[in-house]
C-alpha positions, 0 to 999 in steps of 0.5 A: 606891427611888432611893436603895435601889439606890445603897445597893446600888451602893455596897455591891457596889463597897466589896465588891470593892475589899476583895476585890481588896485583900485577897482576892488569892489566896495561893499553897499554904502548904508549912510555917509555923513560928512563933517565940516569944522563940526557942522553936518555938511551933507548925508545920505542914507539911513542914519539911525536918530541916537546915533545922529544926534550923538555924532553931531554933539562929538563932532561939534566939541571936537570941531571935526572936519571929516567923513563917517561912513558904514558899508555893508560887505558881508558884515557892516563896517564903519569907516572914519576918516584918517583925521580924527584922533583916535579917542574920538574915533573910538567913542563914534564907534561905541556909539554904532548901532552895529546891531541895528545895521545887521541882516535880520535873517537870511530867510527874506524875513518870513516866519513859519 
């Protein structure tokens, strides 16, 4: 019986170390466009056209094969995989429309 409920302890402790580590919440995933040897393989989401038609043009001259994603957790993130050079990750973040991704207003949109 003694050594039952140390079993259980241990188990319960390994369980939420993994979930504190890797089950830390991730914001709203706004769009997710994944890249294969420069091809737009599969997306979702709403992806703003300028940005689409630019991405696809850098990522055709640079023969990526990678993941570009924005999340929304307070404030919009990009996140874009680990390889892609990091002058080409720069340029894909000059392109985002940030702005465009942005809450509008914290009111629901209504006007007095």
């Amino acid at each position: 019986m003694d050594i039952a409920l140390k079993l259980a302890f241990v188990i319960v402790v390994f369980y939420l170390i993994y979930r504190f580590i890797f089950g830390a919440k991730r914001g709203l995933t706004l769009f997710e466009m994944h890249f294969k040897e420069g091809r737009l393989n599969s997306h979702k989401g709403k992806i703003q056209d300028k940005f689409e038609r630019d991405v696809r043009a850098i990522a055709k001259a640079e023969k990526l094969t990678c993941t570009i994603r924005a999340e929304r957790a307070g404030h919009v993130r990009l996140h874009i995989s680990a390889n892609v050079s990091d002058n080409t990750s720069q340029q894909i973040r000059n392109l985002f429309p940030f702005e465009y991704y942005e809450r509008k207003s914290d009111d629901g949109g209504r006007r007095a």
